[in-house]
C-alpha positions as CSV (number, residue, x, y, z in Angstrom):
1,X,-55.8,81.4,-188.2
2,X,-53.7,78.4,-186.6
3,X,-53.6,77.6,-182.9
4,X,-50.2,78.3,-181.2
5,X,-49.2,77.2,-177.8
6,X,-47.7,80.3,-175.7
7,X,-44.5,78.8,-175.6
8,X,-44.1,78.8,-179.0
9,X,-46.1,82.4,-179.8
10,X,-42.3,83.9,-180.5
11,X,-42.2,81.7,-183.9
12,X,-45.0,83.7,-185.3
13,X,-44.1,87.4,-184.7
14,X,-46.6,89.1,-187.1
15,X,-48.8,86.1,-187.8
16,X,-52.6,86.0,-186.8
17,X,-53.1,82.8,-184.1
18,X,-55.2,81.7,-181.8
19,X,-54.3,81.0,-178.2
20,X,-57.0,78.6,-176.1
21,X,-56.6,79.1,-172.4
22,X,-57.8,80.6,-169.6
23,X,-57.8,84.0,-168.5
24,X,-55.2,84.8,-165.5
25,X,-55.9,88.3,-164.9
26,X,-57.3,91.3,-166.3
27,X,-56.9,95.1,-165.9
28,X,-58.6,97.6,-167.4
29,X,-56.8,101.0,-168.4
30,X,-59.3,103.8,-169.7
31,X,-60.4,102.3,-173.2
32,X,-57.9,99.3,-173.3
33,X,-57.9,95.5,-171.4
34,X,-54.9,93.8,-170.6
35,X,-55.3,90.2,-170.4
36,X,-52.7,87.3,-168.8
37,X,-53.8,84.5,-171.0
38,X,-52.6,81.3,-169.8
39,X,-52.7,77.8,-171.7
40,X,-50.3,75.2,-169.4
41,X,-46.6,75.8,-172.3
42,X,-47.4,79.9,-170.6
43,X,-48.4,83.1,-170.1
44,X,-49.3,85.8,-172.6
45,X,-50.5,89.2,-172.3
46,X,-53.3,90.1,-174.7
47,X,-54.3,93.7,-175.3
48,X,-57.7,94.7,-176.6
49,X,-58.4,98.4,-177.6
50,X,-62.1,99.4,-177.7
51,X,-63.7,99.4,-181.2
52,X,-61.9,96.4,-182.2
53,X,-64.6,94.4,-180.4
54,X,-68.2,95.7,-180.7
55,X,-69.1,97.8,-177.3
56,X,-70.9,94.8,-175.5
57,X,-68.4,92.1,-175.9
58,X,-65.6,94.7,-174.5
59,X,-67.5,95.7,-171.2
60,X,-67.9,91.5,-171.2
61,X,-64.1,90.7,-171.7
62,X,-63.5,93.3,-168.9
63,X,-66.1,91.6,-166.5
64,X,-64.5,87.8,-167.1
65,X,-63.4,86.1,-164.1
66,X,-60.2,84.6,-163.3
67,X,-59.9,81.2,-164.3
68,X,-62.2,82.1,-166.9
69,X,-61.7,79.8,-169.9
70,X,-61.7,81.1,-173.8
71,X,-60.5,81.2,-177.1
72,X,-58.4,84.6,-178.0
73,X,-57.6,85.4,-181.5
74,X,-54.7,88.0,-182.2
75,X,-51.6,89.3,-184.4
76,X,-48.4,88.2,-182.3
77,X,-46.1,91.5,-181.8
78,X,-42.8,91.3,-180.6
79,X,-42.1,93.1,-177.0
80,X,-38.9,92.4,-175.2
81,X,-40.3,93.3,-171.9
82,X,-42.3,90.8,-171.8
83,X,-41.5,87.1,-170.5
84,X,-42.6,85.5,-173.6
85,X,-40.7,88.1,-175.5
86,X,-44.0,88.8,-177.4
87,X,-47.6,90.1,-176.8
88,X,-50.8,89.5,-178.4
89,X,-52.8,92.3,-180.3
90,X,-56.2,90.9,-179.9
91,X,-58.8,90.9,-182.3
92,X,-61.3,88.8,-181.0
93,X,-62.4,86.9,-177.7
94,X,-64.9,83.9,-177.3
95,X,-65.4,82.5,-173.4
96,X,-66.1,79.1,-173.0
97,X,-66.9,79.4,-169.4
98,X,-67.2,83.1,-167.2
99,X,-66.3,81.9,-163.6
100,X,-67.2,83.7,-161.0
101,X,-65.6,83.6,-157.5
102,X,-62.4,81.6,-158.1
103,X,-61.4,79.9,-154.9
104,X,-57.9,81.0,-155.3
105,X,-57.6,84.6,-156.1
106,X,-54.6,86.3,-156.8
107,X,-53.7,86.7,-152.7
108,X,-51.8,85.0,-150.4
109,X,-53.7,82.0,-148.7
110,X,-52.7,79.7,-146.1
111,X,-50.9,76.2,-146.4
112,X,-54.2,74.3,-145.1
113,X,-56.0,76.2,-147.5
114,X,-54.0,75.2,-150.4
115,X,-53.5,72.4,-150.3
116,X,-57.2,71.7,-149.9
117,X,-57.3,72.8,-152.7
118,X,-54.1,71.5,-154.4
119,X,-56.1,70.5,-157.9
120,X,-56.3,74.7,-158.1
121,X,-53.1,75.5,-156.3
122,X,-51.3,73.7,-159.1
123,X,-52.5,76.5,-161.8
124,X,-50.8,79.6,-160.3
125,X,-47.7,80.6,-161.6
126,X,-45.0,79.0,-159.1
127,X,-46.8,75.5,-159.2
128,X,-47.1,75.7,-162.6
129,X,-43.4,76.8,-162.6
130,X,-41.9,73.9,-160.0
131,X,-44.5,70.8,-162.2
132,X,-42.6,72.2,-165.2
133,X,-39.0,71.9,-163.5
134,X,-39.8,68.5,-161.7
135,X,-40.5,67.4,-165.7
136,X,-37.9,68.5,-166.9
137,X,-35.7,66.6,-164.2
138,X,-37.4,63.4,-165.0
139,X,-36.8,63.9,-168.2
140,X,-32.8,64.8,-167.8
141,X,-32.7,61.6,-165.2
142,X,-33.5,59.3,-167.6
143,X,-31.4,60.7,-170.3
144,X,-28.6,60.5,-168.1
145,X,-28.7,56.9,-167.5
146,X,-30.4,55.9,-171.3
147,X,-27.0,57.9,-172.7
148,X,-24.9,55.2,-170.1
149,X,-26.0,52.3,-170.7
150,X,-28.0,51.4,-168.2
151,X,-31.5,50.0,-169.0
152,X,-34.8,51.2,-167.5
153,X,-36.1,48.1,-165.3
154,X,-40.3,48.8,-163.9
155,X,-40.0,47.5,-160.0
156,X,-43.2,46.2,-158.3
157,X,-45.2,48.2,-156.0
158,X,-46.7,45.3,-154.0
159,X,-43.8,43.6,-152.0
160,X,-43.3,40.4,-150.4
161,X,-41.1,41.7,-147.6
162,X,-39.5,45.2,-146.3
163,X,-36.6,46.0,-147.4
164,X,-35.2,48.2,-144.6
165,X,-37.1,47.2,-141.8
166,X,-40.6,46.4,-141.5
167,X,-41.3,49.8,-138.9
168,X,-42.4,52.1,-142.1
169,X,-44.6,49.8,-144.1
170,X,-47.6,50.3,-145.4
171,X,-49.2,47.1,-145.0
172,X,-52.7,45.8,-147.3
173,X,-54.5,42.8,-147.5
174,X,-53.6,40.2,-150.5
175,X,-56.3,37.5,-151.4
176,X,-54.6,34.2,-149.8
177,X,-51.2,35.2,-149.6
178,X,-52.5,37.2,-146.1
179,X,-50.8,40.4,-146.7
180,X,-48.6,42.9,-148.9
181,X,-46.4,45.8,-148.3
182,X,-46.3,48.8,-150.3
183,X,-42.7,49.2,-151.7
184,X,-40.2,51.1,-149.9
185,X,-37.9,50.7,-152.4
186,X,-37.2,49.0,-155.6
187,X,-33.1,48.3,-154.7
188,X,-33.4,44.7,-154.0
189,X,-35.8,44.3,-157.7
190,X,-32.7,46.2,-159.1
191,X,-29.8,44.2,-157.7
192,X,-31.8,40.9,-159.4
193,X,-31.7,43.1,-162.7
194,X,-28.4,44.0,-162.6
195,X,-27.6,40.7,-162.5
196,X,-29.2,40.0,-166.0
197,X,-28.9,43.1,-167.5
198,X,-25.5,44.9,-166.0
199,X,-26.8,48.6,-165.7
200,X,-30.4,49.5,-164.6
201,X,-32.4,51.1,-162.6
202,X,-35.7,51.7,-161.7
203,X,-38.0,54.7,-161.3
204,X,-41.3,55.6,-160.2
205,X,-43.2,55.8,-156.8
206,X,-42.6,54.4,-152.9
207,X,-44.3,54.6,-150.1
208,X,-43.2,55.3,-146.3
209,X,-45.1,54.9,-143.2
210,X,-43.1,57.0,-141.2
211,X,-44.9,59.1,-139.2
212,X,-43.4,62.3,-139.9
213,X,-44.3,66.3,-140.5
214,X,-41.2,67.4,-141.5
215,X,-40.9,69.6,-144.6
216,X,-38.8,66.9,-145.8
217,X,-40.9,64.3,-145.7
218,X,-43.8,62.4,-147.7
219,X,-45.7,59.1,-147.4
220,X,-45.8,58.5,-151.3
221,X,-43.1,59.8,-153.3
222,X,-40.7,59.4,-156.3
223,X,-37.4,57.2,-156.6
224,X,-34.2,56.8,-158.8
225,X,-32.4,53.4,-158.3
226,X,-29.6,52.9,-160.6
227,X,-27.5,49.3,-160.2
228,X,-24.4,48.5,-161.3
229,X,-23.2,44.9,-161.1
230,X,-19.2,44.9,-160.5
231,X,-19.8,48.3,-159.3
232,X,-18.0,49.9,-155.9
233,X,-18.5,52.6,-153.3
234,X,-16.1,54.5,-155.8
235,X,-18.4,54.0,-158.6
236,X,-21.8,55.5,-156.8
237,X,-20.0,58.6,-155.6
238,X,-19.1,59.2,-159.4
239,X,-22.1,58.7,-160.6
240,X,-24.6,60.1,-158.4
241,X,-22.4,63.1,-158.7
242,X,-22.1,63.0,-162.0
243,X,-26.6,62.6,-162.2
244,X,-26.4,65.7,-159.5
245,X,-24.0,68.0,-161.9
246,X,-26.1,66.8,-165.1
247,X,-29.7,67.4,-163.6
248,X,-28.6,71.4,-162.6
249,X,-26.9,72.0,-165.6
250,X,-30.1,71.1,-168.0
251,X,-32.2,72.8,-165.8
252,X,-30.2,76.0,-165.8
253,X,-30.4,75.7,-169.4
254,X,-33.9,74.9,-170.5
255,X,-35.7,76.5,-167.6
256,X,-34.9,79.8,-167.0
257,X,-38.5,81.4,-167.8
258,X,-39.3,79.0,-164.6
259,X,-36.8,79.8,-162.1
260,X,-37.2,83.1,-162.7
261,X,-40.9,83.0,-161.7
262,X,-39.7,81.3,-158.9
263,X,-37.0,84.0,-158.1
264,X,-34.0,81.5,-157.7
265,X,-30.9,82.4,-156.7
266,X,-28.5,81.1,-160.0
267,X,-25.4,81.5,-158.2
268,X,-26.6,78.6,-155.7
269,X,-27.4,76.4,-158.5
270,X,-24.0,77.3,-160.8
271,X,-22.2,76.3,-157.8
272,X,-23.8,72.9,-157.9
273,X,-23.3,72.4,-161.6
274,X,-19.6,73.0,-161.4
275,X,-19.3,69.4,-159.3
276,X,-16.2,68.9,-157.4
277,X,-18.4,67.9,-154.1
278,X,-16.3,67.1,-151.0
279,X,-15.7,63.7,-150.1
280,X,-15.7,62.6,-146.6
281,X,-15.9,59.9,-144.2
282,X,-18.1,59.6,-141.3
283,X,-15.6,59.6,-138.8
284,X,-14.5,62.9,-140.5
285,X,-17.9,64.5,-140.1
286,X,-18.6,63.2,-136.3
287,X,-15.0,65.4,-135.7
288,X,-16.1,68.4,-137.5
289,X,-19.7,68.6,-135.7
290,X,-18.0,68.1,-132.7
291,X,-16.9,71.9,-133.1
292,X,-20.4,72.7,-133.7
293,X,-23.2,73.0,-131.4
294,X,-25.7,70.7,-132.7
295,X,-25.4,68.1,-129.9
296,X,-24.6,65.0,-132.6
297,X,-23.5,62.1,-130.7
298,X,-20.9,59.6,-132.3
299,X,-22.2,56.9,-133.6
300,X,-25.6,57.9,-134.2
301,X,-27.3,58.6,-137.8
302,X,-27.3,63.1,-138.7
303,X,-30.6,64.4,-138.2
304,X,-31.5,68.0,-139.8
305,X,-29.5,70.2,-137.6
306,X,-26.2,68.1,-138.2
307,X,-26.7,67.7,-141.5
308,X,-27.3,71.7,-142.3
309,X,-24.2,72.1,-140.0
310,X,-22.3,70.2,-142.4
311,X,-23.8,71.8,-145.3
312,X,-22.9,74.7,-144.6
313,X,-19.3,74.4,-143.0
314,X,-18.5,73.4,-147.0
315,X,-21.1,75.3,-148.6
316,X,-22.1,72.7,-151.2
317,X,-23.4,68.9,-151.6
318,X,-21.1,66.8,-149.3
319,X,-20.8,63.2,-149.7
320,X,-20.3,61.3,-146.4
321,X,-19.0,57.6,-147.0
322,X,-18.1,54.6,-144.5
323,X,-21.2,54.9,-141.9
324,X,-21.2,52.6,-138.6
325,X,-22.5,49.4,-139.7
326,X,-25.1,49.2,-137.0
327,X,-27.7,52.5,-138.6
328,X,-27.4,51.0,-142.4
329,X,-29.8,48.5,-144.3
330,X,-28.5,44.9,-143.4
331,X,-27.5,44.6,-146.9
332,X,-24.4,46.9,-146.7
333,X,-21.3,45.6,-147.5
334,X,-18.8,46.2,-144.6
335,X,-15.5,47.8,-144.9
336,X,-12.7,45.2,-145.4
337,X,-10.6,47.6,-143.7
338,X,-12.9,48.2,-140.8
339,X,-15.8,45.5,-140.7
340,X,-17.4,48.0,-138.1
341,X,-18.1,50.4,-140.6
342,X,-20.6,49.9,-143.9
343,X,-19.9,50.9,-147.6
344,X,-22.5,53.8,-147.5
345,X,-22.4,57.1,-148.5
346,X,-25.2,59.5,-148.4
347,X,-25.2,62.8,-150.5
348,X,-26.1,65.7,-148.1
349,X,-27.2,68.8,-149.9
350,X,-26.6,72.7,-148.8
351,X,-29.3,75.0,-148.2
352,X,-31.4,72.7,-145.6
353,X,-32.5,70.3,-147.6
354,X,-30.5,67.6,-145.8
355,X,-29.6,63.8,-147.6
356,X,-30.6,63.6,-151.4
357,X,-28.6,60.7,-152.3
358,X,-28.5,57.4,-150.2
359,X,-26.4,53.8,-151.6
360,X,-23.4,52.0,-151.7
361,X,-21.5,48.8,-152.0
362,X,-24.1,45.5,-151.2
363,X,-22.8,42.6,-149.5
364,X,-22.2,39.7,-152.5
365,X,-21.3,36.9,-149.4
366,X,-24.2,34.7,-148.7
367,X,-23.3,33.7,-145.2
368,X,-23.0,37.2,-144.3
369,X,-26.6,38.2,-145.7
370,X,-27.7,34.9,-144.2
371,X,-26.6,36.0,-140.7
372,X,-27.9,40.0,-141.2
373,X,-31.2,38.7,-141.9
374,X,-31.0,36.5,-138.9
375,X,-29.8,39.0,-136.4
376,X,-32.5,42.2,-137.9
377,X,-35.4,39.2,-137.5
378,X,-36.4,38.9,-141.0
379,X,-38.3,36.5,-142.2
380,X,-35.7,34.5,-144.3
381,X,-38.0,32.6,-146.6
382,X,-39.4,36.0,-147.8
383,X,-35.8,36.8,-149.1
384,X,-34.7,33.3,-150.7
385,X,-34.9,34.7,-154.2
386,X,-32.5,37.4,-153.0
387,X,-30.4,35.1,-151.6
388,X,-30.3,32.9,-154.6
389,X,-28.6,36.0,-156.2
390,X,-25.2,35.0,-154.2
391,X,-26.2,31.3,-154.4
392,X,-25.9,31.5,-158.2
393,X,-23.5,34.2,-160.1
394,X,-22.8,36.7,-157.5
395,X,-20.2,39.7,-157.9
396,X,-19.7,42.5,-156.1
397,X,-22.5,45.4,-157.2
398,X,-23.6,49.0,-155.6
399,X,-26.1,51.5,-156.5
400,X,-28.3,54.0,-154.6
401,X,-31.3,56.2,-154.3
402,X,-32.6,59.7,-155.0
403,X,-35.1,61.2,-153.8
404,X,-36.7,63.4,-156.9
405,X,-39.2,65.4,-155.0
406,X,-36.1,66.5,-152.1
407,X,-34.4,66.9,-155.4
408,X,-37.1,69.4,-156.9
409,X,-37.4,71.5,-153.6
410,X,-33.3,71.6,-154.0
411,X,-33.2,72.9,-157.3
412,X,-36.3,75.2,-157.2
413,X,-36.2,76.6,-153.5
414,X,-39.1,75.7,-152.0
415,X,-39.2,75.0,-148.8
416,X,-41.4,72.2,-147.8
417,X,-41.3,68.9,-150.7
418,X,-45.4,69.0,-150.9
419,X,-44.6,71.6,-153.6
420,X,-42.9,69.6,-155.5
421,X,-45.4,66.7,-155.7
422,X,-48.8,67.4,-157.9
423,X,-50.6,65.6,-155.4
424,X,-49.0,65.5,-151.9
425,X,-49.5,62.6,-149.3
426,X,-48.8,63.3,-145.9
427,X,-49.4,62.1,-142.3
428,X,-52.7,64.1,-142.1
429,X,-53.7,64.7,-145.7
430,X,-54.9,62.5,-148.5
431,X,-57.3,65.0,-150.4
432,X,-57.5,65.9,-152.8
């Protein structure tokens, strides 16, 4: 008898196994059980017909709670109607734990509730579905950039300085050197790298203090930062829609059990993996939302409502490029052609889940940084090392960010990004 994960049950059609899991559901039918087993690769179902097991452990199978964990032994039997393509005729059961009254029964429960109790939450079958996705998509990000060239660079959580504005920091005490912020971003680590090593980026967890309940939004999440040195505004709309056509297309192909169980529509996500996103500029979009009724104002930044408006007018991910200077990061290199507007573009997609992408050209001048950090009242001294970067060696360089949890919700269809996260931070919520 050898131990076989779910997932891989379909290799040993008409071998004896065992599956170690715990029990999802079960339903009784006259003399026979039906078992969900579950063991983290998937879900089988195990039949047990009485007289296989003697009369005392059936009625005890049958009285097994959910969540209830155990070892199941079986002959694996193809079945076509089932998910996993196969179903296990059991021969024998042994429970490791009976639990009685599972928190989270097979019902619908509230979002307080839920997420209350998140470290449950995360076994039923969407979770479990959306944690195997968002792995997946980590997995396909950094094959992307590992098959390019570019070089996988850790950036520091604790920060000297903010790098868009000290408003949405989180700020914590640092023996003598006073205080630290947690990272917003690892961009200005990045741009340092790029000058050593070309093509890099960076990805793992920031933090913003914004205080926000949007279904957008959380306090700690996960960012890709890719930077290219001698790279353009050109060169980040290629490649982040390049990344964006990649990530949909492995996903459609390795995880179709999962989107399934999450009832996806396919077409959405074909459309996405064809590429060929539009391409325009801000002033482009501030004309086309002034046929909509959104009540956008020129010059200001999108907020949700423009941003779907947009959306959906193309019906894909739209790329808007060449932002008024004044709403980007004081790093952004400004147009040559119209120094009132910045090298930017941010990568908006369709379905409501508003700007994925964020980057563009930086600004290689030292003068010009000098005189940003001036007027935005940084605190130049925390920023010298990034100044030295066009002190010594400087060329012109881009990159940007994406956000992997908006990214998840994107691809999977959930609605709010605290799916998409195994352990959410919010405004209001830090439990579990």
């Amino acid at each position: 008898m050898i131990q076989v994960d779910v997932a891989r049950l379909k290799e040993h059609i008409g071998q004896k196994v065992t599956v170690k899991g715990w029990l999802y559901n079960c339903r009784s039918k006259g003399k026979i059980h039906f078992l969900q087993v579950r063991d983290g690769s998937g879900t089988v179902q195990g039949i047990i017909i009485k007289g296989v097991l003697p009369d005392a452990e059936f009625e005890h199978v049958g009285k097994l709670g959910q969540e209830s964990s155990l070892e199941v032994d079986g002959t694996v039997r193809e079945d076509t109607r089932s998910p996993t393509g196969v179903e296990l005729d059991v021969t024998a059961v042994r429970p490791i734990q009976d639990v009685k009254d599972y928190p989270i029964a097979l019902q619908e429960h509230g979002p307080d509730f839920l997420l209350q109790n998140r470290h449950l939450w995360l076994r039923s079958r969407k979770q479990h579905a959306v944690m195997r996705v968002r792995s997946r998509v980590e997995l396909a990000i950094r094959q992307f950039f590992d098959n390019r060239g570019f070089t996988l660079v850790d950036a520091p959580i604790f920060t000297p300085s903010a790098c868009e504005g000290t408003t949405t920091l989180f700020e914590v005490k640092y023996f003598d050197e006073d205080k630290a912020y947690l990272t917003q971003s690892g961009q200005l680590y990045m741009e340092a790298a790029a000058m050593a090593l070309g093509k890099v980026y960076c990805f793992g967890p920031v933090f913003r203090a914004e205080k926000s309940k949007t279904r957008k939004h959380l306090t700690e999440f996960w960012m890709l930062e890719p930077e290219i040195a001698y790279g353009t505004l050109e060169d980040v709309m290629d490649l982040s829609e390049a990344l964006i056509v990649h990530l949909f297309t492995e996903v459609l192909n390795t995880c179709k059990q999962e989107l399934a169980t999450l009832e996806r529509d396919l077409t959405k996500l074909e459309d996405v993996a064809r590429g060929g996103f539009p391409r325009i500029t801000y002033h482009e979009a501030s004309k086309l939302l002034a046929t909509m009724d959104t009540g956008f104002v020129h010059g200001n930044d999108f907020g949700a409502p423009d941003e779907q408006a947009l959306a959906q007018h193309f019906g894909r991910p739209v790329m808007i490029h060449r932002w008024p200077a004044e709403i980007k990061a004081f790093y952004m290199k400004r147009d040559p052609a119209d120094p009132t507007l910045a090298l930017g573009v941010d990568l908006i997609a369709p379905e409501g889940y508003g700007e994925v992408v964020g980057g563009g050209q930086r600004a290689e001048d030292l003068q010009f940084l000098l005189d940003q950090i001036k007027a935005h009242q940084l605190p130049q001294e925390a920023f010298e090392w990034y100044l030295d970067l066009r002190r010594y060696g400087t060329v012109p360089h881009a990159g940007f960010g994406l956000g992997l949890e908006r990214t998840v919700a994107w691809i999977t269809g959930r609605e709010h990004v605290r799916e998409c996260i195994p352990f959410p931070r919010m405004l209001y919520r830090i439990y579990p």
